[in-house]
Kinemage of the C-alpha trace (Angstrom):
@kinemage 1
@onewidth
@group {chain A} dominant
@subgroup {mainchain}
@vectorlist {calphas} color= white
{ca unk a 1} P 79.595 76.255 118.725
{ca unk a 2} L 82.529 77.235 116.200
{ca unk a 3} L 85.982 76.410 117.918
{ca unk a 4} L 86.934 79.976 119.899
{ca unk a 5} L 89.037 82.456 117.849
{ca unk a 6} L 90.321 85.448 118.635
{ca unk a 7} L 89.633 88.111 116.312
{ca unk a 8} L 92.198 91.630 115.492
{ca unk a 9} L 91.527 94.826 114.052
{ca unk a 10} L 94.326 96.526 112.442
{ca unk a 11} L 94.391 100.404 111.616
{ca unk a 12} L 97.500 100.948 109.342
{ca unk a 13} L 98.271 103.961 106.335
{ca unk a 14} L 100.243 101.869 104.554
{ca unk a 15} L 99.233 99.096 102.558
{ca unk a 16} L 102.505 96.960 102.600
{ca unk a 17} L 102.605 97.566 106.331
{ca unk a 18} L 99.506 96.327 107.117
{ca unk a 19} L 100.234 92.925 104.213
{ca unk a 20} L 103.516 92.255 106.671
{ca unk a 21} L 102.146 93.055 110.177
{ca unk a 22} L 99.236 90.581 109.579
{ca unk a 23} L 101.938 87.574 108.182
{ca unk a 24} L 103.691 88.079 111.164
{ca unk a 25} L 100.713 88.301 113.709
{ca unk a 26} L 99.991 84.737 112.340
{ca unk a 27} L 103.244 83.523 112.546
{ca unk a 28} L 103.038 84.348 116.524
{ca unk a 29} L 99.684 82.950 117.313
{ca unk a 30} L 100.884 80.387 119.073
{ca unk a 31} L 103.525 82.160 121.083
{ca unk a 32} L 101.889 85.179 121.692
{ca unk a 33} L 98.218 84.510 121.511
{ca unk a 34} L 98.124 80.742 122.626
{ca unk a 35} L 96.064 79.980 119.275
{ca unk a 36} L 96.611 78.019 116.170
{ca unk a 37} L 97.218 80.740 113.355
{ca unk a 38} L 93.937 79.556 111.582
{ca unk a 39} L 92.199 81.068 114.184
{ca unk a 40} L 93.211 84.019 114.499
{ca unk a 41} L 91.013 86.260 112.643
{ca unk a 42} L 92.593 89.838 111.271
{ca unk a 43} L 90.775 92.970 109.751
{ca unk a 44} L 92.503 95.191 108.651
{ca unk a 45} L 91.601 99.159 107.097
{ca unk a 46} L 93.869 102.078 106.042
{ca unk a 47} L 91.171 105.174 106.333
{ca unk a 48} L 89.133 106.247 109.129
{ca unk a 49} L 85.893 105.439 106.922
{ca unk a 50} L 86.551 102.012 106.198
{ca unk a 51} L 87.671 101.311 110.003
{ca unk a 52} L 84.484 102.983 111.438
{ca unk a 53} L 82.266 100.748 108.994
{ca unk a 54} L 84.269 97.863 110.354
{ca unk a 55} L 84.058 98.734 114.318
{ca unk a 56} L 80.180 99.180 114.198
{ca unk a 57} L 79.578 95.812 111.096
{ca unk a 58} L 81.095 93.628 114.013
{ca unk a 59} L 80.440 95.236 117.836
{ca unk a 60} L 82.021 93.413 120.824
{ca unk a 61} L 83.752 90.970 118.202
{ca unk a 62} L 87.898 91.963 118.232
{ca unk a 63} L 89.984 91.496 121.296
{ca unk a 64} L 92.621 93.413 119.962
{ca unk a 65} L 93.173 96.678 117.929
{ca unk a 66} L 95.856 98.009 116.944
{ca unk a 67} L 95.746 101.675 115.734
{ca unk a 68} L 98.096 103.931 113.737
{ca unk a 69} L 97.174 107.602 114.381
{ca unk a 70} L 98.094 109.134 111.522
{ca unk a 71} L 95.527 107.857 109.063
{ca unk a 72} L 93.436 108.880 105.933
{ca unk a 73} L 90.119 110.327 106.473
{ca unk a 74} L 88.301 108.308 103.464
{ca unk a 75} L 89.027 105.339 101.054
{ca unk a 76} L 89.578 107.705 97.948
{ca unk a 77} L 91.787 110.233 99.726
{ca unk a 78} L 94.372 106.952 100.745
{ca unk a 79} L 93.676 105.981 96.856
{ca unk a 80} L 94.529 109.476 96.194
{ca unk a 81} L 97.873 110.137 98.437
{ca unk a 82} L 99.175 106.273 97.368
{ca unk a 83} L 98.995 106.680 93.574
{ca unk a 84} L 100.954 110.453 94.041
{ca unk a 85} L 103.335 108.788 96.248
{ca unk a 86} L 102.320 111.256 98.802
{ca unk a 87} L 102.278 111.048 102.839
{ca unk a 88} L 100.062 112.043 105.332
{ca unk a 89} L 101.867 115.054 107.342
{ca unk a 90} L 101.854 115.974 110.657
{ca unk a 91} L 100.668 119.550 111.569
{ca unk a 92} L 99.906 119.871 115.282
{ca unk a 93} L 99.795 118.301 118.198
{ca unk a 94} L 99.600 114.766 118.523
{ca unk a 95} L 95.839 115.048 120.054
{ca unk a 96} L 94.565 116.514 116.625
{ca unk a 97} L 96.165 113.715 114.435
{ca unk a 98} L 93.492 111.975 111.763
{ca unk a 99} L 92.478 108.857 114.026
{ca unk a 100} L 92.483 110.015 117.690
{ca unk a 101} L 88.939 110.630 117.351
{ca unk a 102} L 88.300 106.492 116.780
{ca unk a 103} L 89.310 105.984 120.331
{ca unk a 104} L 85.998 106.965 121.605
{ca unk a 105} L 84.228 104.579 118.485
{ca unk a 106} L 86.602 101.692 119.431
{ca unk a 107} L 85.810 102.276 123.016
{ca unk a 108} L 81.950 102.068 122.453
{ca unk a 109} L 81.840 99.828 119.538
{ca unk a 110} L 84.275 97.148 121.566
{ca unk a 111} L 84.185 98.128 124.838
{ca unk a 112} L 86.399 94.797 125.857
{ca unk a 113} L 88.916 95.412 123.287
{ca unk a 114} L 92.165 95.619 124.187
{ca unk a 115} L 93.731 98.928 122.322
{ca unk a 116} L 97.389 99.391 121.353
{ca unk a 117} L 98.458 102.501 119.410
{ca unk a 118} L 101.791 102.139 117.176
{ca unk a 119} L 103.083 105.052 115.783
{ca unk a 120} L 106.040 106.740 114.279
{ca unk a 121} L 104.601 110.285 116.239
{ca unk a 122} L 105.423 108.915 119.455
{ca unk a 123} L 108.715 109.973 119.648
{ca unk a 124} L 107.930 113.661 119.247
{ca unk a 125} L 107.419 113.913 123.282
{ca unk a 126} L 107.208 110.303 123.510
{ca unk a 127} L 107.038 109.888 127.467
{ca unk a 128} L 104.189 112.900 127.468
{ca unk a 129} L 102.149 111.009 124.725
{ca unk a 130} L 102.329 107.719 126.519
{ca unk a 131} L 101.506 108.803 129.760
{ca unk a 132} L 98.306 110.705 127.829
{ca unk a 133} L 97.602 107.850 125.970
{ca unk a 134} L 97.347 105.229 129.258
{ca unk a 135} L 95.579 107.770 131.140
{ca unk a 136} L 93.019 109.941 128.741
{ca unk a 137} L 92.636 107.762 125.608
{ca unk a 138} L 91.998 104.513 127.561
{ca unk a 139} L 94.584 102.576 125.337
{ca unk a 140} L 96.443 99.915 127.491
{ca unk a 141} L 99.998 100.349 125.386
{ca unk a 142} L 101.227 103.351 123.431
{ca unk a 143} L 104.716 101.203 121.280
{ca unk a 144} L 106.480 103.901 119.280
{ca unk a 145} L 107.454 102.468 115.460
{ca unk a 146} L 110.885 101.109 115.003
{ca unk a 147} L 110.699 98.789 118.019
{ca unk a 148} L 111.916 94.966 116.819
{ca unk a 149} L 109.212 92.512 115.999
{ca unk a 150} L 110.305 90.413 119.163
{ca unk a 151} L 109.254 93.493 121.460
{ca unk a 152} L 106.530 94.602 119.380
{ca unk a 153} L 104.944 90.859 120.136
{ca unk a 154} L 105.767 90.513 123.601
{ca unk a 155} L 104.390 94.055 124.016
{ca unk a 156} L 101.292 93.204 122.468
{ca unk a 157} L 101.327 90.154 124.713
{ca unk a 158} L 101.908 92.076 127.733
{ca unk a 159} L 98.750 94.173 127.062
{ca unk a 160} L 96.676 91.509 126.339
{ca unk a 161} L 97.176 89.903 130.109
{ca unk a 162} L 96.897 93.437 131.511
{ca unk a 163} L 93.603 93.987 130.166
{ca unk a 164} L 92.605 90.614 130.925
{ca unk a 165} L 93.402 91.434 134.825
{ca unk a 166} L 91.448 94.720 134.218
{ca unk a 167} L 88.425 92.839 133.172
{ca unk a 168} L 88.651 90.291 135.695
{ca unk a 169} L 88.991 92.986 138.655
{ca unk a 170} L 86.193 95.132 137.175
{ca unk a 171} L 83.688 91.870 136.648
{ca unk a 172} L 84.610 91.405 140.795
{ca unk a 173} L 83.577 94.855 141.043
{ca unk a 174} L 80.615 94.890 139.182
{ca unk a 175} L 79.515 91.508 141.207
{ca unk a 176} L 80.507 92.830 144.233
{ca unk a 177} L 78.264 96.248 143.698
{ca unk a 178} L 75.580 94.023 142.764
{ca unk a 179} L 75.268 92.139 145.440
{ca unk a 180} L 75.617 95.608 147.519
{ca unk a 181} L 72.705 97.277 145.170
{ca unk a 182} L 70.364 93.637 146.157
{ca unk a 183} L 71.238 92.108 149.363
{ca unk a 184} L 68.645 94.077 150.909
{ca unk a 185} L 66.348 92.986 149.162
{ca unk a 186} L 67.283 89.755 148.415
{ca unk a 187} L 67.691 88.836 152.073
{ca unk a 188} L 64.418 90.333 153.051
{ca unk a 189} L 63.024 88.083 150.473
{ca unk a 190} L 64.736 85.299 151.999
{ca unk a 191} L 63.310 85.808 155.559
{ca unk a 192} L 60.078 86.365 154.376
{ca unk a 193} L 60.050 82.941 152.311
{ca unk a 194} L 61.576 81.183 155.013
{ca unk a 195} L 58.463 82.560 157.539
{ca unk a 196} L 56.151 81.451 155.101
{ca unk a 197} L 57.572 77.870 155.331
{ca unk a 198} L 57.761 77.650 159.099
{ca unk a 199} L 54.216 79.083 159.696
{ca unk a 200} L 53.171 76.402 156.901
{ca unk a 201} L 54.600 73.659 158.261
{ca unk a 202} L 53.067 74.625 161.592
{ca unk a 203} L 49.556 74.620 160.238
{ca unk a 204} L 50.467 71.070 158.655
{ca unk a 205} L 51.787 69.866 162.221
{ca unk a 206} L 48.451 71.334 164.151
{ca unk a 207} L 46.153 69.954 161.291
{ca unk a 208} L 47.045 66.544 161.797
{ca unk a 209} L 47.476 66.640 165.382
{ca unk a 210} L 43.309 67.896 165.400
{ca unk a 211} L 42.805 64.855 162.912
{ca unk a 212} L 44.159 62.626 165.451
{ca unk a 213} L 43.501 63.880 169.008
{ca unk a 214} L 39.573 63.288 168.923
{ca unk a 215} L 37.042 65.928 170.465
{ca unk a 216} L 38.896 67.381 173.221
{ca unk a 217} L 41.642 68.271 170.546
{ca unk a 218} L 39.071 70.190 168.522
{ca unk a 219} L 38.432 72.087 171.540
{ca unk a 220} L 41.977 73.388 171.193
{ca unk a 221} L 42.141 73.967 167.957
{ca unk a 222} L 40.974 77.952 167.895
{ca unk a 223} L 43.153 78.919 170.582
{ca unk a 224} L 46.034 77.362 168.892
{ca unk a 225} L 44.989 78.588 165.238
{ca unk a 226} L 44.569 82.313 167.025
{ca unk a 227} L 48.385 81.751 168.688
{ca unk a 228} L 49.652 80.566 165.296
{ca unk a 229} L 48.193 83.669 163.461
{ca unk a 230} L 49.558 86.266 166.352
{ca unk a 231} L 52.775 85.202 166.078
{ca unk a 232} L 52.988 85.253 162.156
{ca unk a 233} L 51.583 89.146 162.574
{ca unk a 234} L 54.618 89.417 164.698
{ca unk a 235} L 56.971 88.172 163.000
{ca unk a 236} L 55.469 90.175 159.845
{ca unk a 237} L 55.413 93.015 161.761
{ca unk a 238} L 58.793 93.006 162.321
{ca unk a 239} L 59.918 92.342 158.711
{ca unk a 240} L 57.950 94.974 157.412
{ca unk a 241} L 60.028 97.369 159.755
{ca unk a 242} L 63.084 96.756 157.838
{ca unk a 243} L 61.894 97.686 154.516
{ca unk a 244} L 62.792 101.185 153.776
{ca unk a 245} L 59.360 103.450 152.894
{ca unk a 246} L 59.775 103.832 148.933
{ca unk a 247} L 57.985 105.896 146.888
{ca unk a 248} L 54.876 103.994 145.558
{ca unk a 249} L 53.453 106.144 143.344
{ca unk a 250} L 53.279 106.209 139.366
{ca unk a 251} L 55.671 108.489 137.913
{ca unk a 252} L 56.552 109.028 134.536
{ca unk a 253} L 59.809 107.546 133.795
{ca unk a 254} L 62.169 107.373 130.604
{ca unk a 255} L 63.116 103.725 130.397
{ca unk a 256} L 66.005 104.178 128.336
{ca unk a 257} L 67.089 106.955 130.706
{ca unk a 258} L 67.063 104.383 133.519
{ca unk a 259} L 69.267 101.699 131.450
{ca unk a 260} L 71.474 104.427 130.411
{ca unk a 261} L 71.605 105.110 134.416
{ca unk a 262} L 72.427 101.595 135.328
{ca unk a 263} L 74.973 101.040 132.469
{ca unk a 264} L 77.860 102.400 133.677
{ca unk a 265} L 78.029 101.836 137.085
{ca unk a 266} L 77.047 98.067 136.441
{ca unk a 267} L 79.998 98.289 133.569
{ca unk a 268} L 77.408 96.527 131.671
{ca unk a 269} L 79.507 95.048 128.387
{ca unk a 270} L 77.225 96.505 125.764
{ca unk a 271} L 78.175 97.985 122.922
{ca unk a 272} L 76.280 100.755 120.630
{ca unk a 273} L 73.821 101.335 123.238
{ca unk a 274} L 71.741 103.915 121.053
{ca unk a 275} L 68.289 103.089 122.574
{ca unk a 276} L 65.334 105.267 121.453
{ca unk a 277} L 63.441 107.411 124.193
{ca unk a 278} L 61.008 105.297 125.873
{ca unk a 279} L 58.185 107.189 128.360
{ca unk a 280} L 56.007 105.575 130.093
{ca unk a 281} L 54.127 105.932 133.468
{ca unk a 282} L 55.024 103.439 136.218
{ca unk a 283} L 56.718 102.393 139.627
{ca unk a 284} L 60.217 103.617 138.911
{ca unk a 285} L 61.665 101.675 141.937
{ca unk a 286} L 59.925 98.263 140.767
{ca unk a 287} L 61.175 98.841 137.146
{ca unk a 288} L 64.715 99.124 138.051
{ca unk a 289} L 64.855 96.347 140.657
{ca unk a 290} L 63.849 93.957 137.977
{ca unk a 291} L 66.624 95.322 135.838
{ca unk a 292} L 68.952 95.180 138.406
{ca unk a 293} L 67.949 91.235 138.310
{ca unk a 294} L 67.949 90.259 135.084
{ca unk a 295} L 71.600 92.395 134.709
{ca unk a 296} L 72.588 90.240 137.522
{ca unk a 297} L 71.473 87.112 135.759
{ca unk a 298} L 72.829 88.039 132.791
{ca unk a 299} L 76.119 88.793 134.368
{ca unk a 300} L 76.397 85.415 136.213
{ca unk a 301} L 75.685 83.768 133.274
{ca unk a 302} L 78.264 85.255 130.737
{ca unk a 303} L 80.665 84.458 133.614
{ca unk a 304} L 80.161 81.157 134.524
{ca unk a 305} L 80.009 79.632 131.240
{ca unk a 306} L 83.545 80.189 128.694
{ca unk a 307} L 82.357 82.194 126.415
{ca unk a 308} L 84.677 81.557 122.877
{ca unk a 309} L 83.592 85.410 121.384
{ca unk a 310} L 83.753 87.462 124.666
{ca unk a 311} L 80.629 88.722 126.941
{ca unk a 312} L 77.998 90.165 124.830
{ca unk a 313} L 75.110 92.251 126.346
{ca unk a 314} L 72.024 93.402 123.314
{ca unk a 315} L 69.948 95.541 125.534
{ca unk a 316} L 67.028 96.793 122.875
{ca unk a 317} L 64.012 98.943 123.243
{ca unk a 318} L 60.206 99.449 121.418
{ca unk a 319} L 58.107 101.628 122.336
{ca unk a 320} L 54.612 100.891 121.416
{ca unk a 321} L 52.716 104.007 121.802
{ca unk a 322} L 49.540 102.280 120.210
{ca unk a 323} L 49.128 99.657 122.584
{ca unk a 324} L 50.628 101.941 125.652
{ca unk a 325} L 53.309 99.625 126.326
{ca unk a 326} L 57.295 99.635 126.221
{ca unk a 327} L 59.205 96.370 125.610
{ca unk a 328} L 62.740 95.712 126.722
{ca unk a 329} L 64.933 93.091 125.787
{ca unk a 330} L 67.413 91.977 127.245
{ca unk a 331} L 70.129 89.123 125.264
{ca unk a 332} L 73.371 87.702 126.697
{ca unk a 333} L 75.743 85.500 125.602
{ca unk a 334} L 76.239 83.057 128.775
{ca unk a 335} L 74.321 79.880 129.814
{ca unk a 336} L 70.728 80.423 128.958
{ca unk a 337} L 67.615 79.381 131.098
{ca unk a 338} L 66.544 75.708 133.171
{ca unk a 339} L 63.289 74.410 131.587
{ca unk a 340} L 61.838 75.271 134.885
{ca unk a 341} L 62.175 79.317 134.231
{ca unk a 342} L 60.862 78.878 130.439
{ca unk a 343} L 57.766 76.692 131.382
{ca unk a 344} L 56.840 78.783 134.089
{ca unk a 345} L 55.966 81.651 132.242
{ca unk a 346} L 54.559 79.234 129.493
{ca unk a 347} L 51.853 78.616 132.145
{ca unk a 348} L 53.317 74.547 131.970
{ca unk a 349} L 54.715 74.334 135.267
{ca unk a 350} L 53.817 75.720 138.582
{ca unk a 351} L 56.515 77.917 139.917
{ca unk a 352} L 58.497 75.789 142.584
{ca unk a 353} L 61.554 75.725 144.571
{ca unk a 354} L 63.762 75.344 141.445
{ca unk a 355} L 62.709 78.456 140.033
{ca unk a 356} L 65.463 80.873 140.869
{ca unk a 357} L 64.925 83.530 143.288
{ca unk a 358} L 66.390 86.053 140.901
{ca unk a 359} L 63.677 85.387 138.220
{ca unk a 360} L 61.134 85.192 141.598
{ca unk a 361} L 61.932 88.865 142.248
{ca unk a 362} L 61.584 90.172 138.497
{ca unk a 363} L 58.251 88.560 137.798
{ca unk a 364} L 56.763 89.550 141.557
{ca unk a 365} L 57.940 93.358 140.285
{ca unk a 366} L 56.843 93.094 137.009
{ca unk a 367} L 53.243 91.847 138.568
{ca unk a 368} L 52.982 95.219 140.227
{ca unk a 369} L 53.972 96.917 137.647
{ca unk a 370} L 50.950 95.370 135.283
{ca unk a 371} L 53.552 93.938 132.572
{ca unk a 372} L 55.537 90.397 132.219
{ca unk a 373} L 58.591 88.858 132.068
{ca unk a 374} L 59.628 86.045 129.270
{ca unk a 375} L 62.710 84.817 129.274
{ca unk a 376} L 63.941 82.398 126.417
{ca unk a 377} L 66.813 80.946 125.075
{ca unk a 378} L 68.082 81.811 121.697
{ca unk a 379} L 70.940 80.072 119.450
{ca unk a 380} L 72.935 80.732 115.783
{ca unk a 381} L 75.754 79.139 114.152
{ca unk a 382} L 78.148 80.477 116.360
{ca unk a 383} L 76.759 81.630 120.197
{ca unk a 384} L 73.886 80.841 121.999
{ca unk a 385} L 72.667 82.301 125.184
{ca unk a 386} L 69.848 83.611 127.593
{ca unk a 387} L 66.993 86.494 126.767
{ca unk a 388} L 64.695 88.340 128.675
{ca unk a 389} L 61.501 90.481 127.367
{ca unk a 390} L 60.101 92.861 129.885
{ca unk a 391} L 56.839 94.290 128.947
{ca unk a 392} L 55.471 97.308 130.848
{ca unk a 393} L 52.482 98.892 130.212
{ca unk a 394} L 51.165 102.227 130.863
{ca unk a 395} L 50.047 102.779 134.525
{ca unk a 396} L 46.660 105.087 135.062
């Protein structure tokens, strides 16, 4: 892994602006950013064309962007209005200004960014157009022009910690509605595993008490085998009462419409999520508990391990109408998988106590479903992480 950087997207009209603003970002790295200057990473674009080919070439990668509103539209009309010494004018409201509509591409392109919008506009109704851009535009600091560099800096410092309080309040949510979403679940699991182990070890115990206790032992043994077996009914009986009656029959379902579904609530941080329609006919309730684990996972694990480029999510889809079949998979960014997990869907190992109950839960649902689950771990110059590959198959 590359040492972490932090990388900065700069939206700026003017060229000479944008040449000074990026010498003085790397003067304050240190201060401001608490990184050596030759890691801090700056792109910068004067036209809503080049920054849009920018936002989507590198998704998830900037932490910060800092946006000018007023901008040109394409690379030759900045070309144009630069060699005519002409300006960029200002002819309604602030919401219609050439680059308001790259808050919603910032927002989906780099949905952890952390956006900052400079401009010499915001003193035409400057309190109005802050308080709309911290509420509707989801920008966390709206600095008018003009400001000193000193309070331009510690602005821009200021912003960074709020977002980072944002994130690490919403990642508390997000685990917190998780575990909400799969306690159930999870703890019926639990109590059902922990039966199994009882009413095992009480089969071991009477076993070897028959071995050793001679005929009139034997005797015993049905009655005792026929107790043993009435009390796990009961006890099954009872666990089966707390599971809600869900709908077990094969529906069609859109896949991506379920991801879509579970994306926002889950604040999932995925970027570009442009997944193709995916029908297929299955258990709908199955499918989305094992999404619900493998999010989970996937959130746990960007969490837990420092991440140097920020939480990244891939979430892709492929249909394969040929073989009646719809793949999803699933890439993070966080600690990837124990050899146990890997080699147990290799068919190596023997699925054991170290297998996580997480990745228990997904491959009991995808067995009802008719599909599989492989996860993997994948690596590149600069990140490595976790991967899972859900297969489902058509359901008669």
């Amino acid at each position: 892994m590359n040492n972490p950087k932090m990388s900065i997207f700069y939206v700026e009209d003017k060229r000479l602006d944008r040449e000074h603003t990026t010498a003085l970002l790397k003067h304050y790295a240190e201060p401001i950013f608490g990184i050596p200057a030759e890691q801090l990473d700056i792109q910068s674009a004067g036209n809503i064309e080049e920054t849009r080919k920018w936002l989507r070439e590198r998704p998830g990668e900037y932490r910060l962007v800092i946006l000018d509103l007023l901008i040109y539209c394409t690379r030759q009309q900045e070309e144009e209005y630069q060699r005519e010494g002409r300006r960029l004018q200002l002819t309604g409201p602030i919401e219609d200004l050439p680059g308001m509509d790259l808050l919603s591409d910032i927002r989906e392109w780099q949905p952890d960014a952390c956006i900052v919008v400079s401009t010499s506009y915001a003193y035409e109704g400057q309190f109005q157009n802050a308080v709309k851009a911290l509420r509707d535009w989801g920008v966390d600091d709206f600095i008018p022009k003009g400001v000193s560099w000193d309070d331009f800096m510690l602005r821009l410092r200021n912003a960074l910690a709020r977002r980072s309080q944002h994130e690490q309040l919403a990642r508390e949510r997000t685990r917190l509605r998780l575990r909400l979403l799969t306690q159930f679940g999870r703890v019926l699991w639990e109590d059902f595993s922990s039966m199994l182990s009882q009413h095992a070890a009480r089969l071991v115990q009477t076993a070897e008490d028959i071995e050793i206790g001679g005929v009139e032992r034997i005797e015993q043994a049905p009655t005792e085998l026929r107790d043993l077996a009435a009390s796990a009914r009961a006890e099954l009986g009872r666990l089966a009462a707390r599971i809600p009656q869900g709908n077990d029959t094969r529906e069609p379902v859109n896949v991506a419409q379920i991801i879509r579904d579970l994306r926002e609530p889950l604040e999932l941080p995925v970027y570009g999520l442009k997944l193709p329609e995916a029908p297929i006919n299955t258990y709908p309730d199955d499918l989305c508990v094992a999404l619900l684990e493998v999010f989970y996972n996937a959130l746990e694990a960007m969490d837990t391990r420092p991440v140097p480029n920020r939480r990244r999510l891939w979430i892709e889809l492929a249909p394969d109408p040929a073989n009646k079949e719809v793949k999803v998979t699933i890439r993070h960014n966080g600690a990837g998988f124990p050899d146990e997990v890997i080699n147990k869907t290799a068919g190596r190992e023997a699925e054991g106590p170290k297998t996580p109950l997480w990745f228990q839960i997904v491959r009991r649902m995808m067995e009802h479903l008719g599909g599989t689950a492989r996860p993997s771990n994948w690596s590149d110059q600069e990140e490595s992480g976790g991967q899972v590959v859900l297969t489902i198959p058509e359901l008669k």
